[in-house]
VOPA-322482 format. One record per residue: z, y, x of N, C-alpha, C in turn. Coordinates in steps of 0.1 Angstrom, whole numbers, plus 5000, padded with zeros to 4 digits. Atoms other than C-alpha are relative to their C-alpha. Layout:
N
ZYXZYXZYX/...
! end
This chain:
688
500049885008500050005000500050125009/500249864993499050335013501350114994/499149925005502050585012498850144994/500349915005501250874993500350145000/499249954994503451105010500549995013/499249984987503951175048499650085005/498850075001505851265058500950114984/499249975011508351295027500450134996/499349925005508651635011500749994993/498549965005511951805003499649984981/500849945014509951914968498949944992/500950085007508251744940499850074988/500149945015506951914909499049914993/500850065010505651744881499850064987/500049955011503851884855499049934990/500350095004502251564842500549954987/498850035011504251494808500950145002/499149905002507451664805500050085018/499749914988507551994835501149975006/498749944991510351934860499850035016/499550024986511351964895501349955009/498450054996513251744918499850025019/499950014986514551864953500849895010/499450104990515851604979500649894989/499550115008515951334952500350044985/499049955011518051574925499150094989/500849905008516251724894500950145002/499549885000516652074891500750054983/499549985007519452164868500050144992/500149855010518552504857499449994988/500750005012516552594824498550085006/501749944997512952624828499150064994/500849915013511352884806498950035002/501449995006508052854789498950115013/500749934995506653104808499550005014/500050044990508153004841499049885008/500650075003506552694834498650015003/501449974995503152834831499750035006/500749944987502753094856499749865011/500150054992503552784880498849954994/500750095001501152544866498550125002/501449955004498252794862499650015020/500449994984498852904902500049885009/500550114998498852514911498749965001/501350085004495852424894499050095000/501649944994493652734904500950065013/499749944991495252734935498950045012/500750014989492052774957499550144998/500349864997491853174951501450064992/498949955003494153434947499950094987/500249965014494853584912500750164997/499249885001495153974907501250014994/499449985009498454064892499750074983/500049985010497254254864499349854992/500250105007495253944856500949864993/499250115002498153724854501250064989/499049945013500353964830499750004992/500950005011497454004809500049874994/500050165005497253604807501549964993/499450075008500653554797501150094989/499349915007501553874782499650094997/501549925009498553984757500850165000/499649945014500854184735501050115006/499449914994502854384761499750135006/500449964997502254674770499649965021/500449994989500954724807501049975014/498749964990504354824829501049884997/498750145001506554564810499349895001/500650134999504054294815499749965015/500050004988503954354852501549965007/498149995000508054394849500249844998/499650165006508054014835499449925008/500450004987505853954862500749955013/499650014991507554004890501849954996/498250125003511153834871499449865004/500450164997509353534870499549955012/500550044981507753524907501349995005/498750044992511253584918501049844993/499250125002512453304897499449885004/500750114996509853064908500449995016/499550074987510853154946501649965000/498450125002514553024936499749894996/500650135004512552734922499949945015/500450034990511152684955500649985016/498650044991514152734977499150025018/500249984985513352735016498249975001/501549974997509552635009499250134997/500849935009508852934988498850095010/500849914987507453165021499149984998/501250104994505152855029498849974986/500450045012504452794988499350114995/500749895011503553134971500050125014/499949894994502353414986499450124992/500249925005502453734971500250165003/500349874994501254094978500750084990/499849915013501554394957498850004990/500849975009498154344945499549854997/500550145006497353954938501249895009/498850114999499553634939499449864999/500750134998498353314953501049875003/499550124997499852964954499349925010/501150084984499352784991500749885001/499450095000499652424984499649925015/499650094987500852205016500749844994/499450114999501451845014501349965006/498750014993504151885039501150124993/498949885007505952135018500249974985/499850005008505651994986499049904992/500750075006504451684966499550084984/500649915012502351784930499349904994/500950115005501251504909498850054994/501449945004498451744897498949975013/500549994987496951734932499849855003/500350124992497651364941499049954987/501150015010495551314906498750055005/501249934997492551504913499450055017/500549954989492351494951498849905003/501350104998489251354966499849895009/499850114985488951034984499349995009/500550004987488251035019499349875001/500950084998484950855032500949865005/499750174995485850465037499049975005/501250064995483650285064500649814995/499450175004485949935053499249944983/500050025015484549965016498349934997/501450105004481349695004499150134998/501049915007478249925001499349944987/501150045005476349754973501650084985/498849865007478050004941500949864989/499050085008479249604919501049975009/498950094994481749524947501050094996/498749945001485249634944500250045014/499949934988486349884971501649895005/498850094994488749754995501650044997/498349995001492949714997500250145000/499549884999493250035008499550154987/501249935009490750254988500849974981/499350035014492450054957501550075003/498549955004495950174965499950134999/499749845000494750534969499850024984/500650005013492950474934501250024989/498850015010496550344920500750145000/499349904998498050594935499950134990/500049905007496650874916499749954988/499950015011496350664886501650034993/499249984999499850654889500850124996/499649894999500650994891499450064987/500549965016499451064852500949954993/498750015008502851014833499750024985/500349945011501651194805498850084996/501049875004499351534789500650115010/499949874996499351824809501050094993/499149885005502352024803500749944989/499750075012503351784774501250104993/499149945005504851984745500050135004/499549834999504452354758498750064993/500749885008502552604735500650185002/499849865001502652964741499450084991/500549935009501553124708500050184999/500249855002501953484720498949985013/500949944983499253414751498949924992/501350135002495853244735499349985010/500750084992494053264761500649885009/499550134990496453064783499949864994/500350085009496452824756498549945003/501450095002492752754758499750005014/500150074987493152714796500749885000/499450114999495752474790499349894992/500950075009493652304763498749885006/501250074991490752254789500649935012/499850084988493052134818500149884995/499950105004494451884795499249884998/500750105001491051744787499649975014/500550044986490251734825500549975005/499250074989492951594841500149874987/499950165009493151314811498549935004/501250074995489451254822500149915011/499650094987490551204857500749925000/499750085002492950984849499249864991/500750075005490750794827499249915006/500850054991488350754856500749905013/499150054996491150654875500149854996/500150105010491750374851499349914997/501650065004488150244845499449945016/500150034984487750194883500849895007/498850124995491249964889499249874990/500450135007490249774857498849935004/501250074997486549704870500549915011/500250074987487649634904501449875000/499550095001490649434896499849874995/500550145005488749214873498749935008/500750024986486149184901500449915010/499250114991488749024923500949904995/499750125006489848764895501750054996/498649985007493448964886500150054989/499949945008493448984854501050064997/499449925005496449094848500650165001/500649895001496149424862499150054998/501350005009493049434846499950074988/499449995021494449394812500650115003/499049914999496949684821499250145001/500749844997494549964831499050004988/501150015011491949834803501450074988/499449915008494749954780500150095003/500249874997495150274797499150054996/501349935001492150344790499450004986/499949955020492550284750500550084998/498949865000495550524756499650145001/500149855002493950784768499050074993/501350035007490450744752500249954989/500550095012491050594715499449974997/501250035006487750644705499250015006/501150084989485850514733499949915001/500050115009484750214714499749895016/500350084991483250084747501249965009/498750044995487050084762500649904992/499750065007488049904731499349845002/500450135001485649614738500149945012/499150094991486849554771501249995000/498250035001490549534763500049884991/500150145012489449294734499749845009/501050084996486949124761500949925010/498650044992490149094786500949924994/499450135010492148944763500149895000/500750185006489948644751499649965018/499950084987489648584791501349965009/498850074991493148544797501049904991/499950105010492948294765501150094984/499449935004494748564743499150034987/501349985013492048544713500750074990/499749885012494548634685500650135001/499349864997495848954701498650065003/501549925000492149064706499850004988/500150065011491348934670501250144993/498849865004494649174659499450095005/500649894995493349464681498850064994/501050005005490149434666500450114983/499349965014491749454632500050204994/499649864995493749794644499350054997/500749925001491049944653498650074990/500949975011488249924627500850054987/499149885012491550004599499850155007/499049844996492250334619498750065002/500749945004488750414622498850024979/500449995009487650354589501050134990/498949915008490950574578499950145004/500249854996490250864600498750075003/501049934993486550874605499249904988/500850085014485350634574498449935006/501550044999482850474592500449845006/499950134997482450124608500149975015/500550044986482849964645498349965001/501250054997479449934662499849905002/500550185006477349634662500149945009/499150044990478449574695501549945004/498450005000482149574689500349884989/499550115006481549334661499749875002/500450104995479349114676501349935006/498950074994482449064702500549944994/499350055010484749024676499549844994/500750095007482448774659500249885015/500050104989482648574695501049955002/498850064999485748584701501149894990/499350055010487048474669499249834996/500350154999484548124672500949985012/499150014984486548134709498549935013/501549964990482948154726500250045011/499849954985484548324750501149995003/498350044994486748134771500850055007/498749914988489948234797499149975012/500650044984488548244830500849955007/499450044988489948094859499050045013/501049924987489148254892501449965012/499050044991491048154925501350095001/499049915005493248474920500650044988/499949965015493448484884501449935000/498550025006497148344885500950094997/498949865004500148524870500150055011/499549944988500948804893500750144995/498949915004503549074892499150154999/501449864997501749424882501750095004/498749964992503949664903500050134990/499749915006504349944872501450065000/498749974999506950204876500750084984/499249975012507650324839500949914993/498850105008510850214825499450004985/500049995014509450274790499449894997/500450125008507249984788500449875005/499050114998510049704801501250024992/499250025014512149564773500249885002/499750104999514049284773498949904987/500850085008512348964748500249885004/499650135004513048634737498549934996/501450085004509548394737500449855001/499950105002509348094725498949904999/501550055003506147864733500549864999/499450135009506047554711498049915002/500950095004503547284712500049894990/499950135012502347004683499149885007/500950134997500846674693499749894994/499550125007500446354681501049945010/499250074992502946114697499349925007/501050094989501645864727499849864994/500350145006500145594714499749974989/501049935016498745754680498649975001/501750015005495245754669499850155003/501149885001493546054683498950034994/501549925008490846064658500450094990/500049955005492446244637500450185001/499649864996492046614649500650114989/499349885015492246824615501249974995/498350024997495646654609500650115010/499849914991496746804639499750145001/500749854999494647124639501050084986/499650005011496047134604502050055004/498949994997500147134619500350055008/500049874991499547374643499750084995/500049895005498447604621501249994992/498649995007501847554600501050045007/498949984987503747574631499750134998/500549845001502247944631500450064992/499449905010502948014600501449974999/499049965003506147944603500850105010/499149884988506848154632499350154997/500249855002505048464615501049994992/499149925008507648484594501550065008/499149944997510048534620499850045014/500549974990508248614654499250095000/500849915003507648964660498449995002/501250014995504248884678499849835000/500550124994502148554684498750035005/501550014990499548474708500049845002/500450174995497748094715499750055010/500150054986497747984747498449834998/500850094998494947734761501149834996/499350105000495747394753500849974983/499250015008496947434720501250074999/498749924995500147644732499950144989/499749865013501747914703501250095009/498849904995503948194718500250054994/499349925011505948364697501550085004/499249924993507748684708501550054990/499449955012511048774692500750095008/500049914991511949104702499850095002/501049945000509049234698498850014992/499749914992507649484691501150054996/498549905007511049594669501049945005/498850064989513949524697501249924986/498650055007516749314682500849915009/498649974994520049224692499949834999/500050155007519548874678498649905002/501950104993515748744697500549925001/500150134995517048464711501449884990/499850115011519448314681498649994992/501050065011516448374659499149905006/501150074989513948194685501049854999/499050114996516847894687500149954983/499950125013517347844650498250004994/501350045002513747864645499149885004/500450124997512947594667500649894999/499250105009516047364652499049994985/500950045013513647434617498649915002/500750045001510847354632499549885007/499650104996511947064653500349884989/499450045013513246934619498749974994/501249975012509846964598499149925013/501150084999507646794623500449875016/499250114987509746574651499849834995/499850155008509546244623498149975003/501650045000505146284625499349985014/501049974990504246444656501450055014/499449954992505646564690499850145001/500149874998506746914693501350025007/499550004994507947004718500450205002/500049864997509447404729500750055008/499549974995510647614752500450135001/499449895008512847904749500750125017/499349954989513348164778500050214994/499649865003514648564775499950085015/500049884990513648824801499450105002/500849915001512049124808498550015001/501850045002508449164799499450175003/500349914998506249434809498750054986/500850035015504449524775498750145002/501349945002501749774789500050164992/500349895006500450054771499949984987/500549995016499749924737500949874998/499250095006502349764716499449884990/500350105002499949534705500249855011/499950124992499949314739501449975010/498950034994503449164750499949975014/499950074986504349024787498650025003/500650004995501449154803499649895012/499950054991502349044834500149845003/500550125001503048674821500949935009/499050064993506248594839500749924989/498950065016508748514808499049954994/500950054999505748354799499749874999/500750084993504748164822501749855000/499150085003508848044822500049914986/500250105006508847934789499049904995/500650125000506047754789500149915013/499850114996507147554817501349934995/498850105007510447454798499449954989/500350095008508147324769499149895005/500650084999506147144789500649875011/499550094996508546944809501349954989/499050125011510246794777498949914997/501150105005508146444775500249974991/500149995013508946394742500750134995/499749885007510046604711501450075004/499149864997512446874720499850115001/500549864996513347234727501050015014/499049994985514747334766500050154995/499649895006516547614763500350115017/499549964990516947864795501250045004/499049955003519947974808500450104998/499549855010519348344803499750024989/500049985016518548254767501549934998/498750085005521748034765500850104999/498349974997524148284777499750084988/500449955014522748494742500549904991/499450035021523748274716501349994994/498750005003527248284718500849864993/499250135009528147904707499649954990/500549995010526147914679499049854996/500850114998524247584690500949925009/499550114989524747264706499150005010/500749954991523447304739500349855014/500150114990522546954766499950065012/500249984988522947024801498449915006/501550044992518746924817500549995015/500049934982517946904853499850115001/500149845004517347244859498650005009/501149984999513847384863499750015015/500049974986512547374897499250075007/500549864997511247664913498549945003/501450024990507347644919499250105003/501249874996504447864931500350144997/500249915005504948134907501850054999/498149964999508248394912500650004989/499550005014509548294883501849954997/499250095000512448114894501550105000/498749874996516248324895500249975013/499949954989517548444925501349845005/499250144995519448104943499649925000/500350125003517147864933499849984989/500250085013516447614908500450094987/499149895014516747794873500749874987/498850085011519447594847499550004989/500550035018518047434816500749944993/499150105003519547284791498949984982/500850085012518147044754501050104991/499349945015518847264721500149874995/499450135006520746974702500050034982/499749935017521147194667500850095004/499049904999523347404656501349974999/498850024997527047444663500350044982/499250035012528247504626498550014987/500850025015526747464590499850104996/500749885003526247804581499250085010/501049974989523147944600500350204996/499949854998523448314612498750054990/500749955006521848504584500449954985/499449995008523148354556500650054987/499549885009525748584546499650114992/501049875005522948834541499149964988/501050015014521448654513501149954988/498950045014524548604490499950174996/499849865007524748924461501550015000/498949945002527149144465500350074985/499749935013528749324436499250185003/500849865002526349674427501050084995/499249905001528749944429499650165002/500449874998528050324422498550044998/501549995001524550304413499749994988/500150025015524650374375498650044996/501149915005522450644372498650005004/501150064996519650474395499849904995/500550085008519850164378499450054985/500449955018519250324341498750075005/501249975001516050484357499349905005/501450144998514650134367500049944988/500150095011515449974334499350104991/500649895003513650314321499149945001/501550044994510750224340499449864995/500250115003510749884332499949994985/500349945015510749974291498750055001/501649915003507650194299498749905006/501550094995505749914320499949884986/500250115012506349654290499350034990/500849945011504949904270498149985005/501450004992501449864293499650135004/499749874990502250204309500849975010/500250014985501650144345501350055007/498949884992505050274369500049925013/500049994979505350294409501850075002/498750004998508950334424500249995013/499750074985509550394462501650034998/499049934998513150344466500550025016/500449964987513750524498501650005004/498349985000517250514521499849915011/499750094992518650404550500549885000/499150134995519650064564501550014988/499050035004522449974544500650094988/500149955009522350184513500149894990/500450055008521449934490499249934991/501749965008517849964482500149864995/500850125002517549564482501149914989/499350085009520549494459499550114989/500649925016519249784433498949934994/500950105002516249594433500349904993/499550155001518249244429500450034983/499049915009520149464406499250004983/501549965007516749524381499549854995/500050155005516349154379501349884995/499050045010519749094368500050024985/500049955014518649264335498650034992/501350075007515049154328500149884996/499950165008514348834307498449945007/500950094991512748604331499049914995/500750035008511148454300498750084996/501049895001509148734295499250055007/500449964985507748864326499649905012/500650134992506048724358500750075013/499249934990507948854389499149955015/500850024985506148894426500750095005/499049924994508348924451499650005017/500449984985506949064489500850065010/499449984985508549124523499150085012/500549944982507249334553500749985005/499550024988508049244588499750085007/500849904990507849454617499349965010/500650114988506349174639498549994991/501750045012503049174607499950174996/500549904999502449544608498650055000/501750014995499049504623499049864997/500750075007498349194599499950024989/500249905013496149314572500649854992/499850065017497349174536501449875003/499350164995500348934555500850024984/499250095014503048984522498949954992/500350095011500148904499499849904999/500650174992498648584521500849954991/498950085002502348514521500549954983/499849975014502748554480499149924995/500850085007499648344473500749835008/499950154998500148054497501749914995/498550045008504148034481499249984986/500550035015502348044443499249915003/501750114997499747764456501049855000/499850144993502147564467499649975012/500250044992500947524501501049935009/499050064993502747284520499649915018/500350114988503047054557499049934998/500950135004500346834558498950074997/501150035007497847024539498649995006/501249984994494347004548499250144996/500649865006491747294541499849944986/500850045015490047084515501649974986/498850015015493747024498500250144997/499649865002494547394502498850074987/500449975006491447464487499849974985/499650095011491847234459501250054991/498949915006495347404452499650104996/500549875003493447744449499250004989/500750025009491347594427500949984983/499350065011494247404403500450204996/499849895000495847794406499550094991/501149875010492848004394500049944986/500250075015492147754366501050014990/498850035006495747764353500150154991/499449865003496648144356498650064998/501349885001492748334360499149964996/501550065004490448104341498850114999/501949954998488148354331499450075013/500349924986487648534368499949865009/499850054990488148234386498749965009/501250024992484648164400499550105008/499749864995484748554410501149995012/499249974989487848524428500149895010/500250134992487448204442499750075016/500850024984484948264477500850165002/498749904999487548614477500949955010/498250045001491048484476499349865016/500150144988489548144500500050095017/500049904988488348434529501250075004/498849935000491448634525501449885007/499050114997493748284533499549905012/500750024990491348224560499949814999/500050175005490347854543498649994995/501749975005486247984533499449915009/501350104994483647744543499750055013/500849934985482347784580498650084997/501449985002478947824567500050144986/499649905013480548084535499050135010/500449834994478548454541501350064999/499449894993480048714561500150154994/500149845002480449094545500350045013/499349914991481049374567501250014998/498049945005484649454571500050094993/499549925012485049744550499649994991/500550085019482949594520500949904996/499150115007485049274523501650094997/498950015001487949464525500250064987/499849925015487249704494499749884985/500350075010485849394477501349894998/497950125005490049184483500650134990/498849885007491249514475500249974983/500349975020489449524437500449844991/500050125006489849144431501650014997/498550055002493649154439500850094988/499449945007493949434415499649944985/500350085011491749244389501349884996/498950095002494148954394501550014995/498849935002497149154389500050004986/500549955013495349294358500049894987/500250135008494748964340501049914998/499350085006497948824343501250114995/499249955010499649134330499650014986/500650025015497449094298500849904991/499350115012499548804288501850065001/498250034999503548874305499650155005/499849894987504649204323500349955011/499950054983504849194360500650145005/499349954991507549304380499349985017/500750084985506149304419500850125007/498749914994508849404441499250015017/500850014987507849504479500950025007/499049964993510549524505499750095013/500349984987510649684537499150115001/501449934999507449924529499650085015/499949894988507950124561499249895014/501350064989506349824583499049944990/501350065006503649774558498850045007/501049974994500349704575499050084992/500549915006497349954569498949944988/500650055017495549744539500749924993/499350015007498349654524500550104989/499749925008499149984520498850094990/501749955004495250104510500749944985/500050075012496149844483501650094990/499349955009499350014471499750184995/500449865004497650364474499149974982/500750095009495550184447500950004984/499049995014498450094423500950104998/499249885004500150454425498750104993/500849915003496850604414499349954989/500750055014496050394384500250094990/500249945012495050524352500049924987/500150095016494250244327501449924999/498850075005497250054308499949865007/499550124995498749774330501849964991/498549975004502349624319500549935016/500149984983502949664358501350075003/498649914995506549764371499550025019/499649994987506049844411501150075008/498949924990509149844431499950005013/500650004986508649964467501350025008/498949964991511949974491499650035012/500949944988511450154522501250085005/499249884991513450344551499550194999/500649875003513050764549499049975005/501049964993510250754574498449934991/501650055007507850604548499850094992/500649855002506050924540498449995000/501350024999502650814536499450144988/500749875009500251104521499450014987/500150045011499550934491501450064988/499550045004502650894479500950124994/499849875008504051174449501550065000/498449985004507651304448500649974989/499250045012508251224414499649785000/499950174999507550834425500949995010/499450004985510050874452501949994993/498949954999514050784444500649945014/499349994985516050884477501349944997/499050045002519450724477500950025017/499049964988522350824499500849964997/499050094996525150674509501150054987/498949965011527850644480500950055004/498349984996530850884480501649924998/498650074998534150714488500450004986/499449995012535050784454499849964990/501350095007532350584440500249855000/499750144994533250314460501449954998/498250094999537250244454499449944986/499850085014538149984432501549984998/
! end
């Protein structure tokens, strides 16, 4: 690694992100005012001439007259050389008639400068322009990729200076360029020399700073599906065509879908390249390292089964899945059949590695008597990149728990020791041999790392439990009597919408509970949905989840049973639509014929949207329907398309929608008179 600094200035300013300065190690503890702020950055970044003083009063002090703008002037030069301290002499130089900034590398580092300096001729670097430049040439590269923390000046506005404003406007787009280029250069040349996983890391940067540089978007997808990572490209994909269809109403190009269309047959495999093994990417932001609990689980047949029957199998690997979306923020397949499932992530919790532990007691349970499933369970820091779509970059925690699932020869789960020392007792826990350190640094610090066989759980009530017994509804008179309100006017087949809004622990989900203590269950058809914050960025997951519970889907099924259930289904409840919603509802549950036609994504998606509201429609013709939604605040973005949908109806449904949701669900749709807020009950409310 090429130092970047020598020798070591006293002085470092950074005006990359948030403005500071740190001398001999120590930020500077004074207050840094807006203005102070600017003058510096403007005499930085045009430091290669000197700048009259009236022109510099003028710039940041339209509205003053002449004499006091020159007066604020010369306060702020003097406060900048107290900024500057013993370099100031060497750093600013200023006359009576213009004021120039003289930057010295020995007097003072400047992440503006190590960004945008120019690199010195290399005679070591491949001439032909596809090679990747050499070791050194790449660390200068990082180096000033590096040194881009943030936007230009992040957060400062001066609304009494416009012009300075539309200087800052233009640096911002020019130094985010340079960075960009920065970025597009590591990713080429890293994937050039077979490391993906620096690869993957700068290809997100470069969604980060570029959103809508579609052609960034199809190598971060393309990276992905080569480090076997199909359904987090497949997700990504998703992302991106919702958020442009939402903010620019148009479609990904025919490029971006084609990929898509590749990756999702799995056309395009992981590579293997002599370097392509996990390797540590040396990033210095604490912001994207987060502890995380992963749990990769395999299904097999047992030894000495009949391998002909793959769709069986194919068939219990997809169930394995679903059951860990219900409780694994993230999943990703691994080659081989391998499911990782992040818990953790991306909505931190206190509790990843019990839920990960009694998840795999369930699902140890449900397929240990048919097939071998084996899993393994490790907790440590993951480097999650730039985009909270892709976890463990780097592929360490990883790479551990999949070698504790794959050294159980038969069915079990190995459990790590830094997931063990997390569960507090809560399981029965076998002492293993303990894992033994190989190739990859993956191992703890002393050696061998300590495993041990999850056995079950240590007592009969499973953590979470408690949280689904009703409590008694206290203080909530006058919000219950406006849902039983509402619910009078939907029976009537006037349509009502209900976000109830409120912090954590308010009550929203017993008001709710509360609403179905005093409906006649006879009468009515009740649909009851969940958001997670790990299915955010999976379109339609509560409704999937809501049809394949009404289907009956179960273990075992095949497509052709599933589809057969969808069939008994329609026939029962939507006879007359059912040949309508059929090749729909099958796409949407991802169980449509291989050979079924394709719509474009935003036709299929407008054409689930109108079915599911038809479907809605047809069985409130016979009962009313209550359809409760929890959580709304991680609702993904066609989920929520679909509820913008049923707040904006007009024709007679007998339709109750109840929506619970934290404050921050503030979607632009959504009306204030559909909105009750609930705050915390006064003490006086609450005695008994």
């Amino acid at each position: 690694m090429i130092p970047t600094r020598s020798p070591q200035p006293r002085l470092s300013i950074y005006l990359l992100g948030e403005a500071r300065l740190v001398r001999d190690d120590l930020p500077w503890r004074g207050k840094l005012y807006d203005k102070v702020i600017a003058l510096l950055a403007y005499l930085v970044v045009e430091s290669n001439r000197s700048h009259p003083r009236e022109h510099l009063a003028a710039l940041l002090w339209p509205a003053l007259p002449a004499e006091a703008a020159r007066t604020n002037l010369r306060q702020t030069l003097y406060y900048l050389r107290q900024l500057f301290g013993a370099e100031s002499d060497e750093l600013l130089h200023a006359s009576r008639e213009a004021v120039r900034f003289s930057y010295s590398p020995r007097h003072c580092w400047i992440d503006v400068k190590t960004l945008t300096e120019q690199a010195p001729t290399c005679h070591d670097c491949p001439t032909t322009p596809a090679s990747p430049p050499c070791e050194r040439c790449l660390a200068r590269i990082k180096a000033r990729a590096d040194a881009y923390h943030g936007e230009f000046l992040a957060g400062l506005s001066l609304s009494d200076a416009p012009d300075f404003d539309v200087w800052l406007d233009a640096q911002r787009h020019n130094l985010r360029g340079h960075a960009f280029s920065c970025a597009e250069r590591l990713r080429n040349a890293y994937e050039a020399k077979g490391r993906l996983g620096p690869a993957l890391a700068y290809a997100q940067r470069c969604v980060q700073l570029e959103p809508w540089n579609e052609a960034g978007h199809r190598e971060h997808m393309r990276l992905l599906a080569c480090k076997g990572q199909h359904g987090t490209a497949e997700t990504l994909y998703d992302v991106y065509r919702d958020t442009l269809a939402r903010d620019l109403n148009v479609e990904p190009e025919h490029l971006t879908r084609a990929l898509f269309e590749t990756i999702h047959r799995r056309e395009l495999e992981p590579e293997s390249t002599p370097e392509a093994s996990i390797e540590a990417f040396d990033g210095d932001d604490p912001a994207v390292r987060r502890q995380a609990t992963i749990m990769c689980c395999h299904i097999d047949l047992p030894p000495g089964a009949a391998q002909h029957n793959t769709e069986q199998l194919a068939k219990a690997r997809s169930l394995c899945a679903a059951v860990l979306r219900r409780h694994a923020g993230h999943l990703t397949l691994g080659q081989g059949g391998y499911i990782y499932a992040y818990m953790g992530y991306p909505q931190a919790s206190e509790h990843a590695a019990e839920l990960a532990a009694q998840t795999a007691v369930e699902l140890h349970d449900r397929f240990s008597d048919r097939y071998r499933f084996r899993a393994g369970i490790h907790t440590g820091i993951i480097l999650a990149g730039f985009d909270p779509s892709l976890p463990d970059i780097v592929g360490d925690v990883s790479t551990v728990a999949w070698r504790l699932c794959s050294r159980m020869q038969k069915s079990g789960v190995a459990v790590s020791d830094a997931a063990r020392r997390l569960l507090h007792d809560r399981f029965r826990l076998d002492a293993l041999r303990p894992l033994a350190a190989g190739a990859e640094h993956i191992q703890e610090p002393g050696g061998p790392m300590p495993a041990f066989r999850l056995a079950g759980m240590a007592q009969t009530v499973r953590p979470g439990d408690v949280l689904a017994r009703r409590a008694t509804l206290v203080g909530r008179k006058a919000e219950l009597r406006r849902l039983n309100d509402l619910w009078t006017r939907a029976c009537t087949g006037s349509p009502q919408f209900l976000v109830v809004r409120g912090e954590a622990g308010t009550g929203k989900t017993r008001l709710a509970r509360a609403l179905l203590d005093v409906v006649d269950p006879a009468a009515c058809v009740v649909h009851h949905m969940r958001c997670y914050p790990e299915h955010r960025h999976t379109p339609l997951y509560p409704v999937i989840a809501l049809f394949e519970t009404a289907m009956g889907f179960s273990m075992g099924d095949t497509v052709h049973q599933q589809r057969q259930k969808l069939d008994h289904y329609l026939a029962l409840h939507r006879g007359a639509i059912a040949d309508q919603a059929r090749p729909i509802i099958m796409d949407m549950l991802s169980i449509a014929p291989y050979d079924a036609p394709v719509l474009p994504p935003r036709q299929r998606k407008l054409q689930t949207l109108d079915m599911l509201l038809t479907l809605l429609d047809s069985r409130a013709a016979r009962q009313a329907v209550l359809l409760i939604i929890e959580d709304a605040h991680w609702l993904d973005v066609t989920s929520g398309d679909l509820l913008e949908r049923l707040i904006g109806r007009q024709d007679g449904a007998a339709v109750l929608t109840l929506v619970t949701a934290r404050p921050e669900f503030r979607p632009p749709w959504l009306r204030a008179d559909s909105v009750l807020d609930l705050a915390p009950c006064p003490a006086r409310r609450t005695q008994r």
